[in-house]
N, C-alpha and C positions, 0 to 999 in steps of 0.2 A: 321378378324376384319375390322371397317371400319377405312378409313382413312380418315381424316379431316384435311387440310391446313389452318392453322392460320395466314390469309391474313397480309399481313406486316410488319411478326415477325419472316420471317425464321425458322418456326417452322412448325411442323405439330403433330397432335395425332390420336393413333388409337382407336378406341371402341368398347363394343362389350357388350350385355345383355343377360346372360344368361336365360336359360328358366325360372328358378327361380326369374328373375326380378332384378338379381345385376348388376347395372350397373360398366364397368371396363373400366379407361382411363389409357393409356398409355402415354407418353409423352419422347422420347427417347434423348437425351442429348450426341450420340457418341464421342465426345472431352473430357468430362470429366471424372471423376474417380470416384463416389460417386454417390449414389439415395437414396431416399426416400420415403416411402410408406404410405400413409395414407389410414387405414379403417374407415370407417365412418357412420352415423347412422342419421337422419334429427330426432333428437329425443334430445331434452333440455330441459332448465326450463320453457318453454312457457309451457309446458306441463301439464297440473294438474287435469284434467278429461280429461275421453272419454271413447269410447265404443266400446268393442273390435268388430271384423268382425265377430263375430258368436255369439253375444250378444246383446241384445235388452237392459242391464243395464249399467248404467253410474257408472265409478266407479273413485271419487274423492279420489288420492293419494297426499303425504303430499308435500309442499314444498321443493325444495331440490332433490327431490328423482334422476333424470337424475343425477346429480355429486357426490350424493352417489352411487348409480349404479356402473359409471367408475371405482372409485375406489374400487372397491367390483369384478370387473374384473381381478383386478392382486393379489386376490386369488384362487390358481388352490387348485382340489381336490389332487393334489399330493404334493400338497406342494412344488412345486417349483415355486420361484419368476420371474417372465419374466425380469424384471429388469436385475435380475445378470445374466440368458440368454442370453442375448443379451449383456452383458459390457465383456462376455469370448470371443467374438470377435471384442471388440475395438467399437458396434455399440450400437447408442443410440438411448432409447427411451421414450416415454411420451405418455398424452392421455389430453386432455382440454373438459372440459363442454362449453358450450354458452348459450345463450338464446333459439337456432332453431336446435342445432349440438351436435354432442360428436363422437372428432376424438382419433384413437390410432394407433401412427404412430410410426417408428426408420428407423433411417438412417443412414449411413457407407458407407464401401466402399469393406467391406470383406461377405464372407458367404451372400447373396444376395437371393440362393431359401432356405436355410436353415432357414432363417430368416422371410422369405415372408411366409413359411410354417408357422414356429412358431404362429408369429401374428396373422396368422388366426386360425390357432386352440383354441389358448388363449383366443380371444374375441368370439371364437363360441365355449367356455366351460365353462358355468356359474356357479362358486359352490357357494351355499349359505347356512349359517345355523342357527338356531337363535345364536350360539352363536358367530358365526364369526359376523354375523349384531349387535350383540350387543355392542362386543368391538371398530369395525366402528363409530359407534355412538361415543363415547370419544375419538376419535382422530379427529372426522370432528369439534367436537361442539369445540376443543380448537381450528382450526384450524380458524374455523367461531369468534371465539371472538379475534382471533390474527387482520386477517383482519378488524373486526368493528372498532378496534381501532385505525387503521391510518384512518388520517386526509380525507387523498382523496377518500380513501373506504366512508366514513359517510358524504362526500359533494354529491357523487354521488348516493347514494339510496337515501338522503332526498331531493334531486331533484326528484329522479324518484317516490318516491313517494309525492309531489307535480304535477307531469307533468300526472301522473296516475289514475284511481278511484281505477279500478278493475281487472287492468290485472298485468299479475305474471310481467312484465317488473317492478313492481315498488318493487319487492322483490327481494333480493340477489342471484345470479345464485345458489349460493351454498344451500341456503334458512334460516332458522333460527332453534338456537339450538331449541328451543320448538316443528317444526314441525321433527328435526330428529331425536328425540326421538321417533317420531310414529310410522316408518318406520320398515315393520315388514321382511322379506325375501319370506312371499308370496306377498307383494307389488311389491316387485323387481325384482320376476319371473314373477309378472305379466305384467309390462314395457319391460322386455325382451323380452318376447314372443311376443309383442305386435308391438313394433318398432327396435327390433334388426331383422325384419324377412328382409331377402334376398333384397324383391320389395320396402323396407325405405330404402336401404344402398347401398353404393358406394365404388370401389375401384382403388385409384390412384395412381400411379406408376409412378416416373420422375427421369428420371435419365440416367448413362448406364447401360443398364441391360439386358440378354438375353431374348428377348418379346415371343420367342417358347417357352423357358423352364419356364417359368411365367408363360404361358396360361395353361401350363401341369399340372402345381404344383397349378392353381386354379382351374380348374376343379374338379382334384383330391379333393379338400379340399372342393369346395363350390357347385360342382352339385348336392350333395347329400342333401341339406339343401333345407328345403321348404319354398313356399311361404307362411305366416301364414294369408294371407289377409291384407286386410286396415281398420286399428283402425280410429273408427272419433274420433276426437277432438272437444271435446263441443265446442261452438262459444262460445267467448268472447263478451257480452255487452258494453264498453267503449264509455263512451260520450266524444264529440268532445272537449268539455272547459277544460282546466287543472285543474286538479283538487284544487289547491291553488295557487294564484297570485303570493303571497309573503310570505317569510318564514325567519328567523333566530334565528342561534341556537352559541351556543360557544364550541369549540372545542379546544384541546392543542397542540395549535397552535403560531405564533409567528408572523406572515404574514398574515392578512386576506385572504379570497379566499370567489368566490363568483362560483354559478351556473345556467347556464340560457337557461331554453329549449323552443323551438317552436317550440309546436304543430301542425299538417296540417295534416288533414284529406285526404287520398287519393280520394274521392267521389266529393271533390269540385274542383279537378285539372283537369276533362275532364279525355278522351281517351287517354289514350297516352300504350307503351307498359313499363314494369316494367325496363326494362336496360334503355330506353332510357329518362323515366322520373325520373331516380336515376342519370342519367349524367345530364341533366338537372340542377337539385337539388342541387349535388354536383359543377355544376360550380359557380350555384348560391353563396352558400357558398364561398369557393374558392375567388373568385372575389370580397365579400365584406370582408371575414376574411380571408383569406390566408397570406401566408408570405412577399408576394408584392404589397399587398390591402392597398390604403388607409388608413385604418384603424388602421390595423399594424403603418405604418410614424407614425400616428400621436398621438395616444397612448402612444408610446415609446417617440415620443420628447416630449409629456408633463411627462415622467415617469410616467405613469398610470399603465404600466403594467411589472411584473414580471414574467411568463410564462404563456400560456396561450394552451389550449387540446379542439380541435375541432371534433365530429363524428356525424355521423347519426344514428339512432335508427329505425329500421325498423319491425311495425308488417306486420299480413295482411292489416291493414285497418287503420293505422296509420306511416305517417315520423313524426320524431322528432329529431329534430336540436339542438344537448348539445352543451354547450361552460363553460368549467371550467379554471377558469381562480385563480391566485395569485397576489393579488394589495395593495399597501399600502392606495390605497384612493377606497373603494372598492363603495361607491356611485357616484363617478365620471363615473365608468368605465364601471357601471352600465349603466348610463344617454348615455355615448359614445355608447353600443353596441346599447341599445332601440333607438338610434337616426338612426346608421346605417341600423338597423331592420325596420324601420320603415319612413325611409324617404331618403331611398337608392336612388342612382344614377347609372345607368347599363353603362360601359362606352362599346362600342363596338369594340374599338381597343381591349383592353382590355380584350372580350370574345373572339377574333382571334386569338390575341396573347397565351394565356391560351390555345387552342381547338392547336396548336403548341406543347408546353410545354408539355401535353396529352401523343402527339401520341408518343412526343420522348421518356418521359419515358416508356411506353408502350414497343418500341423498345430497350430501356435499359436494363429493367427487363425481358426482354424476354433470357438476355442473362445470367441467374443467374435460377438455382434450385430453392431455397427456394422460389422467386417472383416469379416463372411461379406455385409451387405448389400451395401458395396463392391467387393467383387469377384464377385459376382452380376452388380449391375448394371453395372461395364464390362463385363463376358461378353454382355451384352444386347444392348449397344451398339456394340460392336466386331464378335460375332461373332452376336449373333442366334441365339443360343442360351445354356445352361447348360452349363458345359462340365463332366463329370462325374469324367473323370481326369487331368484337370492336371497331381495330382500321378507318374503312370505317365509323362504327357507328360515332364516333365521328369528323371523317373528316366533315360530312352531318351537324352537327349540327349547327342550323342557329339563329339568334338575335330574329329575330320573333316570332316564337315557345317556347325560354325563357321569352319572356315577357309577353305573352301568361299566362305560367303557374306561372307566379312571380305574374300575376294581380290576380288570384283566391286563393290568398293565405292571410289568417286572420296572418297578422302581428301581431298584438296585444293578441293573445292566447300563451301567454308566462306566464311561471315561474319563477320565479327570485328566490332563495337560497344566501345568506350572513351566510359567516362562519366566527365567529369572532374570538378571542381571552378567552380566557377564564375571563381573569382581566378585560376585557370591561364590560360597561353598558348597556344592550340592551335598 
């Protein structure tokens, strides 16, 4: 395996790609007494056509289908649950869809290659049948109508779909009862086959664990699996305008809450590389909305704001910057973000101090499992690599270069969502 030093985190990882195309990181933790292991797949709800490597037909499957898939994984043709496998020794596990991923991991601190077996044999044995996918079906679609009904589930699709025309970002990861009723179990051998092959997947290991007897037990399990090729994925159309300015809708609620994305096209921010124009981006944020931003002060001492959830939305060819917020004066807070969006002030102590704050957490989280797995695996996902100096990355990053990419940026291609009360008048 190779060995990679993770410049200014007392860390290092080893890697290795089999001939099959999977890539396997390592990440060794000898102090502590627990690991965990994530298999993974670059295969989610972005997904909704394409065409497999040895086909010239495009073949459009429903809504939804990557997070029914997952859960159609922990049924084996034996009938045994992986679940209750893995809780006979104390260790636990789970699997999550996204938008770009579909991970299925467990972690513990006992039975370690019995387990690492397990997991790979599980997720590399597909059973499906019409009738096992039928019954799937009425557990997802109540599962799908549980979530539509909270508040913050239906602030955040009727933004994205506001912030969206045509790409699946503006539809539920999970997707909608109407398209999971379509989904037949040759759809889902056909997604299998397509993006669970060896050359889409990754496998990450952090913890203490023995890294000989892990290479043996992957080998064992994963040399024999082929490469099935590289499915393309239809390109997505999406025009650069949000798709709706403004929106409001009432919901049973009791606190207003509002949602507001901006748009920016990757095409009009120059060269830059993908890490370093996401640190960029994210300082930017950060620095006008973060927890010691301006913004914050003065929000709260006018009580404008009751809590307030900042992320980034990242396609190919699109950043978009959510801000869901809870306010009792939900036009004010409104007027406060579009002013800060839109007539910002970059202080540069401010982005030194910050580019500080960085690297410590950085070296914080370096000293915790769960934060070194996390940011492994977006590294995986985002960039298809391990990125090994981040923290150098960010040391470099200079005021120039941010205002640079602040200036090519359409401030005003935002969406605004207001969710009211039900008893209001819109």
């Amino acid at each position: 395996m190779k060995k990679i030093n993770l410049k200014g985190l007392d860390l290092c990882c080893y890697t290795e790609t089999l001939n099959n195309g999977l890539d396997i990181i390592f990440v060794p933790f000898p102090d502590k007494s627990n690991y965990f292991i994530s298999y993974a797949t670059r295969f989610g709800a972005d997904v909704t056509s394409f065409t497999p490597s040895d086909e010239k037909k495009v073949h459009k499957v429903p809504d939804g289908i990557a997070h029914f898939l997952e859960h159609k994984m922990f049924e084996q043709e034996s009938g045994e649950d992986p679940f209750a496998y893995f809780s006979k020794s104390g260790t636990g596990a789970n699997a999550s869809t996204s938008y770009n991923s579909t991970q299925y991991i467990c972690y513990g601190t006992k039975n370690f290659l019995d387990n690492l077996r397990y997991l790979l044999q599980y997720v590399n044995a597909p059973y499906y049948t019409d009738q096992n996918v039928e019954k799937e079906k009425g557990i997802i679609a109540e599962e799908l109508k549980m979530y539509a009904d909270l508040p913050d589930t239906q602030l955040d699709i009727r933004l994205r779909e506001n912030i969206y025309h045509v790409h699946p970002r503006r539809i539920d990861i999970g997707g909608t009862v109407e398209e999971i009723y379509k989904i037949t179990k040759e759809d889902l051998y056909l997604c299998y086959n397509n993006f669970y092959s060896p050359n889409n997947m990754f496998l990450l290991v952090v913890g203490n664990f023995p890294m000989d007897d892990a290479m043996k037990v992957i080998h064992e399990e994963l040399d024999t699996r082929d490469n099935l090729g590289e499915a393309k994925i239809a390109p997505i159309k999406e025009r650069k305008s949000v798709c709706k300015k403004e929106d409001k809708f009432t919901g049973n609620i009791q606190v207003p809450k509002i949602g507001v994305g901006l748009k920016i096209a990757i095409s009009d921010l120059g060269e830059y590389d993908d890490l370093e124009l996401d640190l960029y981006l994210t300082m930017l944020t950060t620095m006008l909305f973060g927890s010691s931003s301006t913004f914050r002060e003065r929000v709260r001492s006018e009580k404008l704001l009751n809590n307030i959830f900042t992320d980034w939305d990242n396609t190919e060819e699109y950043k978009t910057f959510m801000i869901l917020a809870s306010t009792n004066e939900p036009e004010k807070l409104i007027a406060e973000i579009k002013q800060e969006l839109t007539h910002h002030e970059l202080d540069e102590a401010m982005f030194h101090r910050m580019k500080k704050v960085w690297i410590a957490n950085e070296v914080k989280m370096a000293d915790y499992i769960d934060s070194t797995v996390n940011n492994i695996y977006d590294d995986m996902i985002r960039y298809h690599k391990v990125i090994p100096n981040k923290v150098d990355i960010i040391r470099k990053m200079d005021m120039k270069t941010l205002e640079k990419i602040v200036s090519s940026i359409d401030f005003h291609n935002m969406s605004v969502v207001t969710m009211m009360p039900q008893e209001e008048v819109l």
